[in-house]
C-alpha positions in Angstrom: -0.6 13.6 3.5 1.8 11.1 1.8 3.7 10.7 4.9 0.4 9.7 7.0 0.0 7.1 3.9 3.9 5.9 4.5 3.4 5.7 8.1 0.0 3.8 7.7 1.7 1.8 5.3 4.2 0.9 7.3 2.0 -0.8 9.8 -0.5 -1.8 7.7 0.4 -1.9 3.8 -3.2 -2.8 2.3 -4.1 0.7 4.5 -1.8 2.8 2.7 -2.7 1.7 -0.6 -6.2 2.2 -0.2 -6.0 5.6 0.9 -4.5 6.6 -2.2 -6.1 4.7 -5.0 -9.5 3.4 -3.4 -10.6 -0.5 -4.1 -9.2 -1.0 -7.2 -6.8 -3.7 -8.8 -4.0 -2.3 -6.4 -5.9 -2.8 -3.3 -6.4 -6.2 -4.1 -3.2 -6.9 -5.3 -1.4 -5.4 -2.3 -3.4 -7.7 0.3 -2.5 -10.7 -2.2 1.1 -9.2 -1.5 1.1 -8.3 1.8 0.0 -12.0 2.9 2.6 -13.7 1.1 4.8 -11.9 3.1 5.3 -8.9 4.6 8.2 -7.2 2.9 6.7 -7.3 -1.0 3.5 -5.7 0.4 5.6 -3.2 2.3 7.7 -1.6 -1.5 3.7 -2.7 -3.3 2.5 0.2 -1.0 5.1 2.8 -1.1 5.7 2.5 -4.6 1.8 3.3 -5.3 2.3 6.1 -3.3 5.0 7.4 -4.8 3.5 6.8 -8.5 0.0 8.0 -7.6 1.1 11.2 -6.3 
C-alpha cells in the first residue's frame, strides 16, 4: 500500500498524505507546502509516509 501512496504522491502530494494520516495538521501543512512549490510538498509527502508507517 505505501507504494500506491508514493505513486499518488508523486502526482499529487496533498493525496498521498492524506491517505495515510487523514485531515490532520499534515494535510494542511502539505497543501501549504505543495503550493509554494512543488518539490517541498513532494519530500513533505514521502517523509509522512515513511514515518507513519
Amino acid at each position: 500500500m505505501d507504494v500506491i501512496r508514493i505513486i499518488l504522491s508523486v502526482i499529487i502530494p496533498p493525496v498521498g498524505v492524506f491517505l495515510q494520516v487523514g485531515f490532520g495538521g499534515h494535510f494542511w501543512l502539505n497543501i501549504l507546502l505543495t503550493l509554494l512549490g512543488y518539490i517541498p510538498g513532494l519530500i513533505h509527502a514521502v517523509w509522512v509516509i515513511a514515518k507513519f508507517d
